[in-house]
C-alpha positions as CSV (number, residue, x, y, z in Angstrom):
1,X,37.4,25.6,-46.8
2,X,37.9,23.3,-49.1
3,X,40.4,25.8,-51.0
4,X,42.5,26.2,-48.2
5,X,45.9,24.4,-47.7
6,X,45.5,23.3,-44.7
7,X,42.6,21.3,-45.4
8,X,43.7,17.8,-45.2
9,X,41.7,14.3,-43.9
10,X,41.9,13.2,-40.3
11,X,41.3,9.1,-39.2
12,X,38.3,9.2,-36.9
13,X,36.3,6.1,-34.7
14,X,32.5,5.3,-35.8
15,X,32.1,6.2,-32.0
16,X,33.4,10.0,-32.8
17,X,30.5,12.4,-31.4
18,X,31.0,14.5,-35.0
19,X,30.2,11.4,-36.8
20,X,26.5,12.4,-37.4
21,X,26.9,16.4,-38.7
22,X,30.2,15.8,-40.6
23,X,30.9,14.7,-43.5
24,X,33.1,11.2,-43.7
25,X,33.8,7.6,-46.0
26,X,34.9,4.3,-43.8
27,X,38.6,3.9,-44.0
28,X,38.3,0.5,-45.4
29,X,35.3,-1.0,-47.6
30,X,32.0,-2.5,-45.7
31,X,34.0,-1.9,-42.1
32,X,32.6,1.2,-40.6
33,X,35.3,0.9,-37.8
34,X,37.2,3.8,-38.9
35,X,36.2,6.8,-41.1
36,X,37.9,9.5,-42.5
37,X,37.3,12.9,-41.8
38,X,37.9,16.4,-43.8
39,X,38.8,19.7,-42.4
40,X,40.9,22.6,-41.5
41,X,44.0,21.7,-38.9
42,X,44.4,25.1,-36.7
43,X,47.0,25.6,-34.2
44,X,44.7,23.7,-31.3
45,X,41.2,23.1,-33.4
46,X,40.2,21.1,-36.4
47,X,37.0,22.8,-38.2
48,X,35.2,19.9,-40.1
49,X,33.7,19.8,-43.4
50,X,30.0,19.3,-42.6
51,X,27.5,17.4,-44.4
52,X,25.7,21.0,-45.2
53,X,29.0,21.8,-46.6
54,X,29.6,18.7,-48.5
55,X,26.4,19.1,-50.4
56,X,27.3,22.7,-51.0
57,X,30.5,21.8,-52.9
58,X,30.4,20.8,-56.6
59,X,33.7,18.3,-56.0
60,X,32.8,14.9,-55.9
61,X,33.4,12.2,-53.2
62,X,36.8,11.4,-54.8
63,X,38.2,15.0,-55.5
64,X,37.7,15.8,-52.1
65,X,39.7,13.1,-50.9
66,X,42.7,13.5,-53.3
67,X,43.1,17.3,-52.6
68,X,43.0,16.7,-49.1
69,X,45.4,13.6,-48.9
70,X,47.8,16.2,-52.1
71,X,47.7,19.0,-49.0
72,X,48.2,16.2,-46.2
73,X,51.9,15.3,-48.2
74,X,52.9,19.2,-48.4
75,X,52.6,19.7,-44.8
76,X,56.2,19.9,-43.4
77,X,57.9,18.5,-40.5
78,X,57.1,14.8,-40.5
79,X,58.2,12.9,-38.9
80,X,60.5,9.5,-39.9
81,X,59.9,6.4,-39.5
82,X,62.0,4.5,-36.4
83,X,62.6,0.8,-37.0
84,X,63.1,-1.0,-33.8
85,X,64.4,-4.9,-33.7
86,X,63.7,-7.3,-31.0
87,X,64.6,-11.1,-31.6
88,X,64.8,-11.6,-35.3
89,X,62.5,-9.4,-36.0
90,X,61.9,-5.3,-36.4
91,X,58.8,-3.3,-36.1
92,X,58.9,0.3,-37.1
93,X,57.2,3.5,-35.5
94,X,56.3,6.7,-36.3
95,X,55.0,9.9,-34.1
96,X,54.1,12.8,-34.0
97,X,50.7,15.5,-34.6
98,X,47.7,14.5,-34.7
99,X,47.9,13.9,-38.8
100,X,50.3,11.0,-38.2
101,X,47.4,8.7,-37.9
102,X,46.4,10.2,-41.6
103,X,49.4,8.5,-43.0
104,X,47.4,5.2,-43.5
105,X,46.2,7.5,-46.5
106,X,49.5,7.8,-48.1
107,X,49.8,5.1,-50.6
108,X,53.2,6.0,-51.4
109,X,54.7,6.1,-48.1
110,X,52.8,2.3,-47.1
111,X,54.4,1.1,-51.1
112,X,57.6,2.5,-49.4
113,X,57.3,0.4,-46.1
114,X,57.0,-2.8,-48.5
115,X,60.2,-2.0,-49.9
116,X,61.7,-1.6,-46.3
117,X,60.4,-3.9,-44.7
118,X,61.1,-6.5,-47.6
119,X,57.6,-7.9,-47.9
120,X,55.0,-7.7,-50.6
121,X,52.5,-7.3,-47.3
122,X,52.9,-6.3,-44.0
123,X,50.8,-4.9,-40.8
124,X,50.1,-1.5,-39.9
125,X,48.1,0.1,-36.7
126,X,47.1,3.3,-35.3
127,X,46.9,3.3,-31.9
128,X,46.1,6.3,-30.9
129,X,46.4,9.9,-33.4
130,X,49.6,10.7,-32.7
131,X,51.2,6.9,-33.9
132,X,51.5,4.7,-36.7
133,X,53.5,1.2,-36.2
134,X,54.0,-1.3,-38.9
135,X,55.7,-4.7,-38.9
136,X,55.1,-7.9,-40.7
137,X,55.0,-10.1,-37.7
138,X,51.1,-9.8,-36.5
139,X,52.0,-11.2,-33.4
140,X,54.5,-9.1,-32.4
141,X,52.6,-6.1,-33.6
142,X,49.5,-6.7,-31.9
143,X,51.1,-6.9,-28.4
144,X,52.8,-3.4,-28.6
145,X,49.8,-2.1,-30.5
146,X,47.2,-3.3,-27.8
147,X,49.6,-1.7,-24.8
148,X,49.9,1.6,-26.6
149,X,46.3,1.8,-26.9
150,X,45.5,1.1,-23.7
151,X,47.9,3.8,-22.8
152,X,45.9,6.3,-24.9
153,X,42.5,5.6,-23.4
154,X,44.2,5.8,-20.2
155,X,45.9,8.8,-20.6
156,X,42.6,10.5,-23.0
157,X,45.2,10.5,-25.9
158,X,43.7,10.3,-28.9
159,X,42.9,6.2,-28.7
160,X,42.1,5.0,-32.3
161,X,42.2,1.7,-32.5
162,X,44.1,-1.8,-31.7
163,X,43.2,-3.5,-34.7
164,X,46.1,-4.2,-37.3
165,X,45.3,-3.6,-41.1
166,X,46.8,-5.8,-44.1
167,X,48.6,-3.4,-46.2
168,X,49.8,-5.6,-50.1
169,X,51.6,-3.7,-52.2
170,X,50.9,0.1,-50.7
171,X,47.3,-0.4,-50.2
172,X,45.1,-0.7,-47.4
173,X,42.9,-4.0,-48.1
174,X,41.4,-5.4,-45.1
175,X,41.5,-5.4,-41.1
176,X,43.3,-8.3,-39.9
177,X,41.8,-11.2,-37.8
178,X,43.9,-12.9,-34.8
179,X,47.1,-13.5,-35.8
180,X,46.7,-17.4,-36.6
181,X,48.2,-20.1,-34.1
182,X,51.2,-21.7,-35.3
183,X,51.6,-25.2,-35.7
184,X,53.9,-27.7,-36.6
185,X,52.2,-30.1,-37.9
186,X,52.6,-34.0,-36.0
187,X,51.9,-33.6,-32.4
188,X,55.7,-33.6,-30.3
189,X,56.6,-36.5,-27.7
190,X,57.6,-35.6,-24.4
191,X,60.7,-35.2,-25.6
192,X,60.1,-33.1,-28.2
193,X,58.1,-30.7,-26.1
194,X,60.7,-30.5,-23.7
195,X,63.3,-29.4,-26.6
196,X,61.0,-26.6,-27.6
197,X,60.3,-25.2,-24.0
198,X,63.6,-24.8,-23.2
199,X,64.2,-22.9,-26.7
200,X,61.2,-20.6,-25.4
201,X,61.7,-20.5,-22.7
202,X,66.1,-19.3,-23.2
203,X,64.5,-17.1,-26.4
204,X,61.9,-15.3,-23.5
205,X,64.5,-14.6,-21.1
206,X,67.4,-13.5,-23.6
207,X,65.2,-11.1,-25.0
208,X,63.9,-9.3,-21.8
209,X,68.1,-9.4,-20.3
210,X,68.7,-7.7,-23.5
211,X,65.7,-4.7,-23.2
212,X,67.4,-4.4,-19.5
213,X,71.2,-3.9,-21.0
214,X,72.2,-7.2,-19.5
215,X,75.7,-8.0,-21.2
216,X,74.7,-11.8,-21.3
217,X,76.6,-13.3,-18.9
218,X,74.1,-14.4,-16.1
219,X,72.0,-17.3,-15.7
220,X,68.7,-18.3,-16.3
221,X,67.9,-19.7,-12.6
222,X,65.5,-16.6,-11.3
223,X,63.7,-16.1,-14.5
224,X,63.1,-20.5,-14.7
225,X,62.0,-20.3,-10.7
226,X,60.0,-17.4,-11.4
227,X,58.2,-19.6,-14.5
228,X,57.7,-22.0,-12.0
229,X,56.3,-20.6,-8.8
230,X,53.7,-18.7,-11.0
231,X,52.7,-22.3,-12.4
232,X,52.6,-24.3,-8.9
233,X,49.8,-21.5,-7.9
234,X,48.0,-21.5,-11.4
235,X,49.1,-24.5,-13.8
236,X,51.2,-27.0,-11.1
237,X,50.4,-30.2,-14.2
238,X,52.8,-27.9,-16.0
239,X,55.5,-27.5,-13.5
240,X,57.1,-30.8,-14.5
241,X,57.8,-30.0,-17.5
242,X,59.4,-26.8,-17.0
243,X,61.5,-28.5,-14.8
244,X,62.8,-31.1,-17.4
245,X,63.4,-28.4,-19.6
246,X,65.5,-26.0,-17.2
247,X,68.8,-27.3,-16.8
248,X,69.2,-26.7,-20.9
249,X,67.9,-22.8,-21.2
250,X,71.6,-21.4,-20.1
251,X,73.1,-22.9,-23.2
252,X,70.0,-22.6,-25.5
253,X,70.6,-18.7,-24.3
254,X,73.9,-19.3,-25.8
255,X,72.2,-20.4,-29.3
256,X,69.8,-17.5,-29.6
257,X,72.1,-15.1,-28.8
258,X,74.1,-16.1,-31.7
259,X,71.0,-16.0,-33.9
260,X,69.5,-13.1,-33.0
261,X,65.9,-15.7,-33.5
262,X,64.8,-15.6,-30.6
263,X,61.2,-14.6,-31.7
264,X,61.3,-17.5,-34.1
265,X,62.5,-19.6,-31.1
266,X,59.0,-18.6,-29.3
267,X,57.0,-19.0,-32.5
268,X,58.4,-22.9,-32.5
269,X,57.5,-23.3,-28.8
270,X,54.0,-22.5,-29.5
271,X,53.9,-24.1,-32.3
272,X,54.7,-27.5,-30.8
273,X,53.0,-26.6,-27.2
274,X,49.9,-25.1,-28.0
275,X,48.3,-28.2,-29.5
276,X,50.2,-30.7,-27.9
277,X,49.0,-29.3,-24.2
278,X,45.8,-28.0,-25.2
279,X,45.2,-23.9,-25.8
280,X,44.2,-23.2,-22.0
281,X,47.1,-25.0,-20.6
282,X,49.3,-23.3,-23.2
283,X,47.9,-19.6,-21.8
284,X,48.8,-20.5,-18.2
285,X,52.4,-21.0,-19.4
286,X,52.2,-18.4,-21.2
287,X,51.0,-15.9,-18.5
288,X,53.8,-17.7,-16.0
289,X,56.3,-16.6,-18.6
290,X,54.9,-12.9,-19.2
291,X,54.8,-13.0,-15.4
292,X,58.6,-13.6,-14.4
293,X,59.3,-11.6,-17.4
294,X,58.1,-8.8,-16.3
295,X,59.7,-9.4,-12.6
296,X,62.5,-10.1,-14.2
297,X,62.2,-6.5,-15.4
298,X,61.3,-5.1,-12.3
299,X,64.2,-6.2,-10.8
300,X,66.5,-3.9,-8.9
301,X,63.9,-0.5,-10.0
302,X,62.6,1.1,-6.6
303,X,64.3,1.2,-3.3
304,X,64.3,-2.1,-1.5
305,X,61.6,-3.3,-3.7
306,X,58.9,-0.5,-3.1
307,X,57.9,1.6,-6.2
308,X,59.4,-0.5,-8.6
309,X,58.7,-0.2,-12.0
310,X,59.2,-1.6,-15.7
311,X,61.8,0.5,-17.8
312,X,59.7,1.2,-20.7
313,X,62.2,-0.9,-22.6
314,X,61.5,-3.9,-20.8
315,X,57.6,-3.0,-21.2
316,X,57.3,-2.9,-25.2
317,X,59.1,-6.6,-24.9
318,X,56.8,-7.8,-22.7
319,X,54.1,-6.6,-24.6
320,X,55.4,-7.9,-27.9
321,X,56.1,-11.5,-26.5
322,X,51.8,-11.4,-25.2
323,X,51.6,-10.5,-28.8
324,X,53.4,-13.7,-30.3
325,X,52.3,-15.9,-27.4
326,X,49.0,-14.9,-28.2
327,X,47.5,-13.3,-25.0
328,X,47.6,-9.9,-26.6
329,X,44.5,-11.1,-28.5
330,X,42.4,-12.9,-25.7
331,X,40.5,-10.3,-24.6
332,X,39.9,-7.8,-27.9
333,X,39.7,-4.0,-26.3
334,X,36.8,-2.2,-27.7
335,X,37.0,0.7,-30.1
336,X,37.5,3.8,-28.7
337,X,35.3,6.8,-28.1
């Protein structure tokens, strides 16, 4: 087996029912989350290398590894990497087989993505086998990451994990915790507060017109009602001040279209609001704004509003903006089988 080209190492869960007879090494040091397996990749099995055959080898622990992830790199047809940008900032995607998911091993191709992505560290996740997605706004990733794990275990496709991993300088070092809450520093007066809800709120609604292929010249009055009515059932202390801060969004819009910030508008917001009204208020707006987002979204899909549904377009916004607002990370999904 372990002669054979197509030996190469697969990314498994600690749950993975082959974890006991085969032969694997964690992913990352003292985190048992995820291991990595060995074995042969056949047109619809994999056949593992076994701790029987392990033993049987005279390679050690580290030669294995490097032929597999040397055969891994010969294997042809894989697939690029897709950057994607939404407000100001760009998260990029790979997909494919099942060894797509492997290509956390390949220190050359992560040292790559810190050239691209212009930072000396950045994010990466594997979702499910069959996708890698990398970014260096945590936020941002962790929203898409969480939805296209939960997609996976929904769909019984390969779900890996929704934990992002720090990647500095082309190596894997650690798992990431929650992306940290921004802050800026002196609590805002009213005033203040107001200024940087209707930034958030113009950067929130710019960003799902644009997933929709809106052309920009509409106003902000359903998506600011929509804000609204959610709070008056869930929040109402809050609908005041979404009030004082609507009649400004239309030409805040304006600004972040011009910008192309609009993420880093929504990063302010929170930083300002999340302190300044306490986390659990801050969640309720936040869930009134994912809400008429994604009705916003929704809008004119169907037929005379049955069946309607969020172009997927629309749905990796929305789950990027839980992501920055922070929801993506209040309830952690557990690992998957």
């Amino acid at each position: 087996m372990l002669d054979d080209p197509n030996f190469v190492p697969f990314i498994r869960t600690s749950t993975w029912s082959g974890i006991a007879d085969c032969f694997t090494c964690p992913l990352l040091k003292d985190d048992g989350h995820l291991v990595i397996a060995y074995g042969l990749l056949g047109s619809s099995s994999v056949t593992y290398l076994t701790q029987a055959g392990r033993k049987a080898s005279e390679l050690t622990d580290v030669e294995i590894h490097i032929r597999a992830i040397r055969n891994m790199l010969k294997v042809p047809g894989r697939p690029n990497w897709q950057e994607h940008k939404l407000g100001g900032e760009s998260y990029v995607m790979r997909v494919g087989n099942e060894l797509v998911a492997s290509g956390v091993l390949n220190a050359k191709g992560l040292l790559r993505l810190n050239d691209f992505l212009d930072a000396p560290s950045y994010y990466v996740a594997i979702p499910c086998l069959f996708t890698m997605v990398a970014a260096t706004h945590p936020g941002l990733l962790s929203g898409i990451v969480k939805g296209l794990y939960e997609d996976a275990v929904r769909d019984s496709a390969g779900p890996i994990s929704d934990r992002l991993m720090v990647v500095n300088k082309g190596q894997l070092s650690s798992y990431a915790g929650a992306p940290p809450a921004s802050s800026s520093g002196e609590p805002a007066d009213q005033a203040g507060q107001v200024l940087v809800l209707t930034q958030g709120l113009a950067a929130v609604w710019v960003v799902t017109e644009h997933a929709k292929g809106a052309v920009g010249d509409g106003t902000s009055v359903a998506f600011v009602s929509g804000v609204k009515r959610r709070l008056a059932k869930e929040a109402p202390a809050l609908v005041e001040l979404v009030a004082s801060a609507e009649s400004g969004v239309d030409e805040a819009a304006a600004s972040v279209r011009r910008t192309k910030e609009a993420i880093g508008g929504i990063d302010a917001m929170a930083g300002v609001l999340r302190p300044a009204l306490g986390a659990a208020a801050f969640d309720e707006l936040s869930r009134a704004l994912i809400g008429a987002a994604t009705d916003l979204g929704q809008s004119g899909t169907g037929f005379f509003g049955i069946g309607r549904k969020l172009p997927d377009d629309v749905r990796v916004v929305v789950r990027a903006l839980s992501g920055v607002l922070g929801l993506a990370n209040a309830t952690p999904a557990r690992p998957a089988p």
